[in-house]
matplotlib code that plots the C-alpha trace (Angstrom):
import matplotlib.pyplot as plt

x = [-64.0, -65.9, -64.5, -60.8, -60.9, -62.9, -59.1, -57.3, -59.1, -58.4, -55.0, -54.3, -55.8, -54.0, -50.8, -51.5, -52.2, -48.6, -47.2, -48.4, -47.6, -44.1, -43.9, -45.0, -42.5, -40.0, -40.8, -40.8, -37.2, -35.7, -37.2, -36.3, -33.4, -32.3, -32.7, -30.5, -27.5, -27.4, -29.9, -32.9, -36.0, -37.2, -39.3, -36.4, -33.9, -36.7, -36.8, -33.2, -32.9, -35.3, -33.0, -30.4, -26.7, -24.7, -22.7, -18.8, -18.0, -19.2, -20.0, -23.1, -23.9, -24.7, -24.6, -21.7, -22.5, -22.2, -20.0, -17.3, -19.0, -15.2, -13.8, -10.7, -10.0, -8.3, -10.2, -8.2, -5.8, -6.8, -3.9, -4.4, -4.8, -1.7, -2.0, -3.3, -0.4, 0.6, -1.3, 1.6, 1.6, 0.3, 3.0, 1.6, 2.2, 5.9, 6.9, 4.9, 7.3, 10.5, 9.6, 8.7, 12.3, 14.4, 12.5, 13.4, 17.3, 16.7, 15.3, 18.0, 20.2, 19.5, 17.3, 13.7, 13.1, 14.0, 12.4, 9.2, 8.7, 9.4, 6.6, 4.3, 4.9, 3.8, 0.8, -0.1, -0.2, -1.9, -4.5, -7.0, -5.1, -1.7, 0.7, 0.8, 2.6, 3.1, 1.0, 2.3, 5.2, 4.5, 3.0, 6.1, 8.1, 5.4, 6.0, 9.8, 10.1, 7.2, 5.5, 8.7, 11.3, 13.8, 14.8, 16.1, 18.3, 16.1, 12.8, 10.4, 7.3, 8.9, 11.0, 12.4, 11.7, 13.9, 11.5, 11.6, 10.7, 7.0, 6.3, 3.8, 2.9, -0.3, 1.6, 4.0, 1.2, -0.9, 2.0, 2.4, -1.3, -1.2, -2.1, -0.6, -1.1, -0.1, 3.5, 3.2, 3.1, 6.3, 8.5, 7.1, 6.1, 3.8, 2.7, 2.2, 2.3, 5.3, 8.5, 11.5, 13.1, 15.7, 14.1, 13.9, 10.9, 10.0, 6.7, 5.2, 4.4, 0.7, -2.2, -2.8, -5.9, -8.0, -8.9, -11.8, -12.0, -15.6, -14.8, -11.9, -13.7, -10.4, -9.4, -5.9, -3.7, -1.6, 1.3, 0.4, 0.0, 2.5, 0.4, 1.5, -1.0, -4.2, -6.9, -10.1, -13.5, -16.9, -19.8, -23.2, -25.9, -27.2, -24.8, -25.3, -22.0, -21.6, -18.9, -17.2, -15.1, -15.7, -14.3, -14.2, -16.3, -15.1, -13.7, -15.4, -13.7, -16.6, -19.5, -22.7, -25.1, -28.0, -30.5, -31.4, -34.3, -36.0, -34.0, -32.6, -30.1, -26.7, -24.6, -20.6, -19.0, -21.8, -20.8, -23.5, -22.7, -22.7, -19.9, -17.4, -14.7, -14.2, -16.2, -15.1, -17.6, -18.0, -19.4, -19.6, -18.3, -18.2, -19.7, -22.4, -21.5, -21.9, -24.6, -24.4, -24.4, -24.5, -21.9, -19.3, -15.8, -16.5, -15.7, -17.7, -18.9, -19.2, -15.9, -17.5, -19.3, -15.8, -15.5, -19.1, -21.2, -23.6, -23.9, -26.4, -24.0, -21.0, -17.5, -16.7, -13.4, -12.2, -11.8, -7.8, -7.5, -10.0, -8.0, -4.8, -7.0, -8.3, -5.1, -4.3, -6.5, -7.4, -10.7, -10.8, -7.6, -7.8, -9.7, -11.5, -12.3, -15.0, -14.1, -15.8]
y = [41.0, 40.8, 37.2, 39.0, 41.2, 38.7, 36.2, 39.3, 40.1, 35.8, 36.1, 38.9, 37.8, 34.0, 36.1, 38.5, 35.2, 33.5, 36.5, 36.6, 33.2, 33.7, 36.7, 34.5, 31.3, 33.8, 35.6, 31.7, 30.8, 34.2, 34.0, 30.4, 29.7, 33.2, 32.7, 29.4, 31.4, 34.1, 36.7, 37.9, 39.8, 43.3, 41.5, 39.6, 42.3, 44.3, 41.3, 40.5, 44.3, 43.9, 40.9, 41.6, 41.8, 38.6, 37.9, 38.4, 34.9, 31.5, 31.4, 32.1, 35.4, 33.8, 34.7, 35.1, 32.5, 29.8, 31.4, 28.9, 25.4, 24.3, 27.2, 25.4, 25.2, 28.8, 30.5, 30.6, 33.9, 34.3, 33.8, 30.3, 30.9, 30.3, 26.5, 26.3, 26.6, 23.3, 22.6, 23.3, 20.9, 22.1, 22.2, 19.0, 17.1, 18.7, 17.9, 14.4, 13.8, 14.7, 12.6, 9.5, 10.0, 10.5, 7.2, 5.2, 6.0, 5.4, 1.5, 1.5, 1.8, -0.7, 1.3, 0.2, 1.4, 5.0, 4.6, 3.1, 6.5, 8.8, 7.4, 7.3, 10.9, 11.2, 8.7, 11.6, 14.4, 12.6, 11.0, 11.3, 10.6, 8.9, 9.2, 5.9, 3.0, 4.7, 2.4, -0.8, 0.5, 0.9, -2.7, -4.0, -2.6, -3.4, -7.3, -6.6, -5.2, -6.0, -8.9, -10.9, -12.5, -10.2, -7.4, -4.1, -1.5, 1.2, 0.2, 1.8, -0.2, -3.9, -5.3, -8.3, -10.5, -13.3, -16.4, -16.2, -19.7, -19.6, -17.1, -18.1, -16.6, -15.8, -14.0, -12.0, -11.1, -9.3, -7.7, -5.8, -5.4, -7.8, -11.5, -15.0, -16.1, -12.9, -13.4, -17.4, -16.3, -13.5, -15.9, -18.8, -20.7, -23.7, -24.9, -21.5, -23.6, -24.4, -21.8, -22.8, -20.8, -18.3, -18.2, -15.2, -13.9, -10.6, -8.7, -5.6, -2.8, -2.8, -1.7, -2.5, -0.4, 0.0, 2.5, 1.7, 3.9, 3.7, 5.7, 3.6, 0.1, -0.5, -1.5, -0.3, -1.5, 0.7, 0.1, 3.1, 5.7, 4.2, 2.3, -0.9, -3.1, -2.8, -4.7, -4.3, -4.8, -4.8, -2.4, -1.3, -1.0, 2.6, 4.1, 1.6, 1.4, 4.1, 6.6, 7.2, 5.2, 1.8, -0.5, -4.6, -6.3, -10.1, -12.2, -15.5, -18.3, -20.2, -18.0, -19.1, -16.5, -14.9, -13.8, -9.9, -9.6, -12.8, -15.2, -18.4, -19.1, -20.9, -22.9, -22.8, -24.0, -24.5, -24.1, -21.4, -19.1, -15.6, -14.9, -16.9, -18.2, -15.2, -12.8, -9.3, -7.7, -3.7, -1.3, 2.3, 5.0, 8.2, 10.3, 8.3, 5.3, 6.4, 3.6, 1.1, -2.2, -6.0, -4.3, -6.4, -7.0, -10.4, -13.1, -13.7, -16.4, -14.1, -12.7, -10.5, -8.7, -6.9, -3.8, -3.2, -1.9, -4.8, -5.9, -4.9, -3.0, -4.8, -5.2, -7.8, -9.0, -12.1, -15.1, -14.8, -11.3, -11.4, -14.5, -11.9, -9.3, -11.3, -11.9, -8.4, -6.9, -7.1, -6.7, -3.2, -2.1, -1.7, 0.6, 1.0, 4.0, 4.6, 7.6, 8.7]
z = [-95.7, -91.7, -92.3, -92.6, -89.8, -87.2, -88.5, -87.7, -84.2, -83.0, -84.1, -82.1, -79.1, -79.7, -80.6, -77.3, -75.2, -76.3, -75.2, -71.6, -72.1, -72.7, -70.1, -67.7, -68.6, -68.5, -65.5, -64.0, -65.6, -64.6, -60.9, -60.5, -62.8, -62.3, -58.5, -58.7, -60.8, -59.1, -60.2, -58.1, -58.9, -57.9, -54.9, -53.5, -53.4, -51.1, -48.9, -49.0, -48.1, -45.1, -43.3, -40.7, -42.1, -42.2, -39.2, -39.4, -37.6, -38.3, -34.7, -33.5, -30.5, -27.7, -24.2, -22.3, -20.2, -22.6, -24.9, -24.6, -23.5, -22.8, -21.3, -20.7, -24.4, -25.0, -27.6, -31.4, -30.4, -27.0, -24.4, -22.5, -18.5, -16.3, -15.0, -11.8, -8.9, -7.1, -3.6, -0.8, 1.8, 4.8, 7.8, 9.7, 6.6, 6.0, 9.5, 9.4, 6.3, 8.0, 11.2, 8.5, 6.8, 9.7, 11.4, 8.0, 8.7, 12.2, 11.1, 8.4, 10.6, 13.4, 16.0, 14.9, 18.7, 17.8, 14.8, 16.4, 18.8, 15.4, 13.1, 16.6, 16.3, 12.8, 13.4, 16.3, 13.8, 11.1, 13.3, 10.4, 7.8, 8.0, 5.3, 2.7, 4.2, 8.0, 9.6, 7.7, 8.9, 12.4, 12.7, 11.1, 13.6, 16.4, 15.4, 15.8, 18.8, 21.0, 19.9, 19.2, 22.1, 21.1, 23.5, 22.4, 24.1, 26.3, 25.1, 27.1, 26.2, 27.5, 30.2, 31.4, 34.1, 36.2, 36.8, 41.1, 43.0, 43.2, 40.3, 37.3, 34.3, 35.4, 38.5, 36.5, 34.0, 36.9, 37.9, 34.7, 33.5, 30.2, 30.1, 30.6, 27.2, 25.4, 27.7, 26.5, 22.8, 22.4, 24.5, 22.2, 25.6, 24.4, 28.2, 30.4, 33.5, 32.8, 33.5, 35.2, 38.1, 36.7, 33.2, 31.6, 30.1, 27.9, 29.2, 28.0, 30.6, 30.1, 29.9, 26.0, 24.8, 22.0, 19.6, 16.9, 13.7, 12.6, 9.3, 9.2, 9.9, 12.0, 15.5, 16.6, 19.5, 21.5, 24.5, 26.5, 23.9, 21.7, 18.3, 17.7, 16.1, 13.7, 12.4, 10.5, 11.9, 10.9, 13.2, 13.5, 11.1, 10.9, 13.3, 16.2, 17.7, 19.9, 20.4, 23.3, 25.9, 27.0, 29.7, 29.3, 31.9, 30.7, 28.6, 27.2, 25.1, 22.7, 24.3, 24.1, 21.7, 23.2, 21.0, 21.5, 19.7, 20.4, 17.8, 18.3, 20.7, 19.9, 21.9, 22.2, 19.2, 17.1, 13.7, 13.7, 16.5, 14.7, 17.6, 16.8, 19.3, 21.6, 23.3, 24.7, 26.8, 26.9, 29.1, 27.8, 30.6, 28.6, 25.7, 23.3, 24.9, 28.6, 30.0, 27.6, 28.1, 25.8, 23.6, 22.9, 20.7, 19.2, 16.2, 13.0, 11.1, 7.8, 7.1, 4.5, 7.1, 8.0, 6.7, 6.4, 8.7, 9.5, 13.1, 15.5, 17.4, 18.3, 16.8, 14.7, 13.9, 11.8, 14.0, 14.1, 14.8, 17.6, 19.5, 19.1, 20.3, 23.2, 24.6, 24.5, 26.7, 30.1, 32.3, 34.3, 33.2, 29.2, 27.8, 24.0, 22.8, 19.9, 17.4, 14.3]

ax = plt.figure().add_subplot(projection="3d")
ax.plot(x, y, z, "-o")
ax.set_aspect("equal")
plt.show()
């Protein structure tokens, strides 16, 4: 009978312990499976209860800031913003684009002279920054009418002369402040000494003169005030060619290089002469440049040194362009100014 009721007692408890058993298992499969189909115990619809509500956009708050990283993407529904309004020429411009049209019917037409003095015009208001094309367009007509034989109708930049008994180029040249050689090369005279009596020659009434761009790494050529030539130059490391206004001292074909800083010296025509063939000695007289001296307008040996700022000072020009240059200007008379 005890032997009963002790079977009794283990069964119970072994019966009691497969139930917690089961409560448990089941209390696992209805938090876990439960969880994964949907259903949730007591616990976690308290916690669920405790979180902040779900947000009515897929897009999270942020600041205002940085709402939109591409603000120029309209938001979905928002109204895009008006484009921006088309940048109005500024009056300079408008009139420098007249002045440019009414000079190309001008050419068009058979008055590249008239045409010339319009697109100086322009060049005068757009100092800094000449419409596209108007100074290819100048120097073609510069070439045309000045540097060529050919002499047009009430040009006020050239003139023609009568070859007198006892008159040389050289003569003539002083007489209108230009150079021999520079009257040898529009009239296509090979031998400057020799002119005939009665000849007639073209001449430009000179001074030429100079103006260098440094932002521009260019060297432009004006008859009076009227541009008629350009070419690019190389200048100064770290801002050594100084601004202002200069006067030529002399003129040197196949100058011999002096060292400045204690180098080598080179003679004339030595493949190795960082000058080049010509030399064009400055003296500053005004502004930056007021006192100056050793500065010079010069050829080069590196042609990739032009349009770079490179040199110890002077201005460098490719070997061609300087020769052209050269017979431009004159001692005392011309004068090359230095601009930013």
């Amino acid at each position: 009978m005890a032997r009963r009721r002790g079977l009794r007692r283990n069964t119970r408890r072994t019966l009691g312990a497969i139930g917690l058993l089961t409560l448990g298992a089941g209390a696992f499969y209805y938090g876990y499976f439960g969880g994964f189909f949907g259903g949730r115990s007591a616990d976690e619809t308290d916690a669920l209860a405790m979180l902040p509500p779900k947000l009515t956009t897929d897009r999270p708050v942020e600041d205002d800031a940085v709402a939109n990283p591409y603000p120029e993407v309209a938001e979905k529904g928002a109204q895009a913003p008006p484009p921006a309004a088309p940048m109005q020429p500024s009056a300079e411009t408008e009139r420098s684009n007249k002045i440019i049209e009414s000079a190309r019917q001008l050419s068009q037409s058979g008055n590249p002279v008239a045409a010339r003095q319009k697109l100086s015009e322009a060049m005068n208001l757009a100092a800094e920054a000449p419409p596209a094309g108007l100074r290819a367009e100048l120097v073609r007509l510069g070439e045309e009418t000045v540097f060529s034989s050919r002499i047009f109708p009430e040009d006020p930049l050239v003139a023609e002369v009568v070859v007198q008994p006892g008159d040389s180029l050289d003569k003539i040249a002083k007489a209108h402040d230009i150079t021999a050689s520079l009257i040898a090369r529009i009239n296509g005279i090979s031998n400057p000494n020799m002119i005939r009596t009665g000849q007639r020659v073209k001449v430009l009434k000179g001074p030429l003169n100079a103006k260098v761009s440094k932002s521009a790494f260019r060297l432009d050529i004006y008859v009076q005030d009227t541009f008629v030539a350009s070419f690019p130059v190389g200048l100064g490391a770290e801002d050594s060619t100084p601004t202002g206004q200069w006067r030529i001292t002399e003129k040197l074909p196949n100058p011999k290089y002096y060292a400045p800083r204690g180098g080598k010296n080179y003679e004339p025509d030595d493949p190795e002469n960082p000058l080049g063939e010509r030399w064009i000695g400055l003296e500053g007289v005004s502004g930056n440049a007021k006192g100056q001296m050793r500065y010079g307008i010069h050829g080069t040996i590196d042609p990739s040194s032009i349009g770079r700022s490179v040199s110890l000072g002077c201005i460098r020009m490719h070997n061609a362009d300087v020769e052209r240059v050269y017979e431009m200007l004159i001692p005392a008379k011309s004068r090359v100014e230095v601009v930013e």
